[in-house]
VORO-687641 format. One record per residue (C-alpha): residue in one letter; x, y, z. Coordinates in steps of 0.02 Angstrom, whole numbers, padded with zeros to 5 digits, always signed. Example, Ala and Ser with C-alpha at 12.3 -4.5 7.8 and 13.67 -1.06 7.14 Angstrom:
2
a+00615-00225+00390
s+00684-00053+00357
This chain:
295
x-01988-01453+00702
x-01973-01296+00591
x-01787-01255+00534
x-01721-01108+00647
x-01706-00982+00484
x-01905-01018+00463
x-01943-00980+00669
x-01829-00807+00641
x-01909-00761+00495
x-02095-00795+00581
x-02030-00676+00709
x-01980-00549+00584
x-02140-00554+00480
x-02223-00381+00465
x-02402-00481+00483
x-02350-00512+00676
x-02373-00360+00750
x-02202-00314+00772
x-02214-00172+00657
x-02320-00065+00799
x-02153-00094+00917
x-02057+00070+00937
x-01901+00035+00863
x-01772+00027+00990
x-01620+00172+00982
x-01447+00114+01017
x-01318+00243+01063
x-01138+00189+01038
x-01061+00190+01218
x-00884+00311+01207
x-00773+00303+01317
x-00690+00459+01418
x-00540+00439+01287
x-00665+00482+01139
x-00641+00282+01078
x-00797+00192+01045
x-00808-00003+01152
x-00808-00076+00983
x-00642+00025+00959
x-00553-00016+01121
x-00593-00206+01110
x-00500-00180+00953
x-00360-00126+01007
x-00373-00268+01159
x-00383-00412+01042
x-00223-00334+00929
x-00124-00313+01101
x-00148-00490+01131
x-00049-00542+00979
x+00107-00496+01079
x+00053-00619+01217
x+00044-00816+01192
x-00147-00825+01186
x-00189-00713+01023
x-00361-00724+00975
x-00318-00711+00776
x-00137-00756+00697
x-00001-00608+00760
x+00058-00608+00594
x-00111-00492+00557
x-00009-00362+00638
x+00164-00416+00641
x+00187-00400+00454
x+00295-00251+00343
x+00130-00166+00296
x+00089-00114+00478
x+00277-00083+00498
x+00250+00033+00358
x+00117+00124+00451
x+00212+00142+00609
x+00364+00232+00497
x+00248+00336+00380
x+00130+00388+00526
x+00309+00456+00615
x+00387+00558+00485
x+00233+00642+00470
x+00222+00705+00631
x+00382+00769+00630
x+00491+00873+00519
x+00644+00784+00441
x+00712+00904+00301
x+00781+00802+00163
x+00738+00624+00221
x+00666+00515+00070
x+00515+00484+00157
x+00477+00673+00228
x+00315+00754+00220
x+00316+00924+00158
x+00196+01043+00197
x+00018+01011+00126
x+00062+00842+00111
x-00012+00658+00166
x+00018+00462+00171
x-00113+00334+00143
x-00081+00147+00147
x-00147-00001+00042
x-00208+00092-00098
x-00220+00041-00282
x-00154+00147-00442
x-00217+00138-00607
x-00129+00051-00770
x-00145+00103-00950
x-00119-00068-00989
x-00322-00111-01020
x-00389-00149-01164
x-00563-00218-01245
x-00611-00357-01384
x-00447-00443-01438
x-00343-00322-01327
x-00433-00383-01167
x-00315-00545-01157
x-00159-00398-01122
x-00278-00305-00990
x-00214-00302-00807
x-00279-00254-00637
x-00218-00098-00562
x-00092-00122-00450
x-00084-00112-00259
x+00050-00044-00162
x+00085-00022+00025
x+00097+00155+00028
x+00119+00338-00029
x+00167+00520+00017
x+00115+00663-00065
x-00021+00764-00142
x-00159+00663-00203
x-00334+00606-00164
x-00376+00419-00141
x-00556+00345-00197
x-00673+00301-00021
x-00827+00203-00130
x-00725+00044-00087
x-00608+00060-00238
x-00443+00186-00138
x-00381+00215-00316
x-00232+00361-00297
x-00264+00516-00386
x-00152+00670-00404
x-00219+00854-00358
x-00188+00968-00488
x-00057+01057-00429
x+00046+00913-00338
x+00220+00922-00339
x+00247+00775-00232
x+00239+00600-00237
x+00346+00458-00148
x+00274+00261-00197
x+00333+00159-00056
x+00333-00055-00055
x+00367-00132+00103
x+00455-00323+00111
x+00525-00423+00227
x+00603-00582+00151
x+00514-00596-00021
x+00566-00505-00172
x+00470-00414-00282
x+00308-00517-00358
x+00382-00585-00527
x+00229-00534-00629
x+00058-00561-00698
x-00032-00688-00789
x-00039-00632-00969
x+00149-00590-00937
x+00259-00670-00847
x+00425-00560-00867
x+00320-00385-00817
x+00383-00397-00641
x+00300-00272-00481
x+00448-00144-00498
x+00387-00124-00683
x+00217-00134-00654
x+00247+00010-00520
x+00328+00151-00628
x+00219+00100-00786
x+00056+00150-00660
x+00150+00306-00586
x+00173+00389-00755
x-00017+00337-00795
x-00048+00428-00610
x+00049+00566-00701
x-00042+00561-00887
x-00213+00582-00806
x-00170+00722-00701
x-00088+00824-00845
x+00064+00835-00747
x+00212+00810-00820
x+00354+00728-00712
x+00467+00893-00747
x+00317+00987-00635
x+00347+00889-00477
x+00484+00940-00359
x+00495+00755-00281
x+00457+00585-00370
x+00503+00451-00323
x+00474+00225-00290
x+00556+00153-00158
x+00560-00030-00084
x+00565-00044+00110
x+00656-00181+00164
x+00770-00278+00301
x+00974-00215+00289
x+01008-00409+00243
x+00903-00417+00081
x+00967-00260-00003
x+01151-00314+00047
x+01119-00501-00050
x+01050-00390-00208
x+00871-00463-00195
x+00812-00292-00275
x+00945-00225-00358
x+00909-00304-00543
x+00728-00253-00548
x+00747-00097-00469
x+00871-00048-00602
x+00801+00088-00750
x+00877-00047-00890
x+00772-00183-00813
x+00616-00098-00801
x+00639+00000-00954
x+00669-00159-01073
x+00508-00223-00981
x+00387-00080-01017
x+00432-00063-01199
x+00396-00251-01213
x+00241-00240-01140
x+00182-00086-01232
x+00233-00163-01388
x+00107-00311-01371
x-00009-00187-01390
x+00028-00154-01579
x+00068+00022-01577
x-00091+00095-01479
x+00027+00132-01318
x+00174+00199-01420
x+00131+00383-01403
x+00082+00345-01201
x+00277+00274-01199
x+00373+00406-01315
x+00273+00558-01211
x+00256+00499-01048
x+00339+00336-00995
x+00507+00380-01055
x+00516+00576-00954
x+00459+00475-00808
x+00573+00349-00807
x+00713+00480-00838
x+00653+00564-00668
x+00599+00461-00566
x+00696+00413-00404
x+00708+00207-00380
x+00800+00158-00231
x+00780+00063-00078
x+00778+00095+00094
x+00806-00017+00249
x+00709-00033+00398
x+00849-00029+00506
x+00904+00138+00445
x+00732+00199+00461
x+00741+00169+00626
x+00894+00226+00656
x+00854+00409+00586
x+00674+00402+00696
x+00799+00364+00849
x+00913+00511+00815
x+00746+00606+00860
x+00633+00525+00955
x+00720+00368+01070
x+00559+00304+01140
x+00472+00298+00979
x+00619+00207+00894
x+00641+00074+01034
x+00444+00053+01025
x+00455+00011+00823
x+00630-00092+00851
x+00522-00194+00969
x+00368-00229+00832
x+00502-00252+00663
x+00578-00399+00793
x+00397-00479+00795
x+00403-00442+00626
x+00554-00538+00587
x+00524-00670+00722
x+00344-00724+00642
x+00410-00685+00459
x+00544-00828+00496
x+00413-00955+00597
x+00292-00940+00440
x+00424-00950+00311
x+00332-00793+00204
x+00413-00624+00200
x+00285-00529+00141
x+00071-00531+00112
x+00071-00563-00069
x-00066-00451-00105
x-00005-00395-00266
């Protein structure tokens, strides 16, 4: 008997006839809502993550990065003068996204290279790569950018390979003022810039982020790492690392006071997110892992 990948590909050979068939047009079936099956069924299998037969693991949902969506996707549909995470006018978000490093390098540098990094999110005005690679971009006359990382129990990732002191909160403002360099846009031209972590009330009162997050910290850090490179990123740090850092807004934010401002606004919406970060929470502390680890 013939393996089954041999019968299938006698079926599919262009010598059988099948060629003269009229190919066969599927239309996707939408529903009266505008959703596609496919889409719906979606949105069926993540509801049953809230039930006790999920068809994948609930924390696929239940985790800070969708939390993150459910905030950002909020504030920008309404109009919160002032707020950290505000969209002005002409303004987006986009989650998951990547930004670039000057920290690359080629021949003996290539043992200091690093990835780009990823972070969970960002408001302003910018462009994001769609070939697969969502690499952030600033337009050329932005004046707005807000770098957001979302956590639950976990700190900040502690750092890379080739260096193990160049920790996420580093990492993060070092690829900002690269956003900055290749844009031609000095940090003095934007109105609002700024890196915030997102993360439960209880973590930011025990200081998980506060050392990293401080401009000391991540300024002895950078001038380390540029300094392995013998002098080739020195100009990069003196012109543009050091304005940016002298800008730049690092703080952090807590979900419960996110929540609290949506509230003051919109009660149904707030109760509706209160109700996800407790899944959150409550799978975050049955798994023992706070956050996704993507970085």
């Amino acid at each position: 008997m013939k393996a089954p990948w041999n019968r299938i590909g006698a079926l599919t050979n262009r010598r059988s006839g099948a060629q003269n068939r009229a190919p066969v047009k599927l239309t996707p079936p939408i529903c009266q809502d505008g959703l596609s099956l496919a889409t719906k069924r979606i949105g069926a299998m993540m509801q049953s993550c809230a039930t006790k037969s999920p068809v994948f693991p609930p924390t696929t949902i239940y985790n800070e990065g969708w939390l993150l969506r459910l905030v950002l996707d909020w504030f920008s549909t309404h109009n919160i003068p002032g707020h950290p995470l505000s969209l002005p006018e002409n303004t987006r978000w986009f989650s998951e996204m990547l930004l670039p490093t000057i920290l690359i390098g080629s021949g003996k540098a290539a043992r200091l290279a690093e990835s780009p990094i990823h972070v969970d999110g960002a408001i302003g005005n910018f462009a994001v790569g769609n070939t697969g690679k969502p690499e952030l971009s600033l337009l050329p006359d932005a004046k707005h950018l807000v770098v957001v990382e979302a956590r639950m129990f976990s700190g900040l990732s502690p750092g890379v390979n080739n260096a193990k002191y160049f920790d996420q909160a580093a990492r993060t403002i070092t690829c900002i003022t690269e956003i900055l360099r290749r844009a031609d846009r000095p940090p003095s031209d934007l109105s609002r810039l700024c890196f915030y972590v997102v993360a439960p009330q209880i973590q930011i009162a025990r200081s998980v982020f506060e050392k990293a997050m401080s401009r000391r910290s991540i300024g002895r850090k950078v001038k380390r790492r540029v300094g392995e490179y013998g002098g080739k990123k020195d100009k990069w740090y003196t012109d543009w690392f050091q304005p940016t850092l002298q800008q730049i807004e690092v703080g952090t934010l807590s979900w419960e006071e996110l929540i609290r401002t949506i509230g003051e606004h919109d009660s149904l919406s707030a109760g509706s997110i209160q109700e996800f970060y407790q899944h959150c929470i409550g799978f975050s502390e049955q798994t023992g892992t706070g956050s996704s680890d993507k970085k």
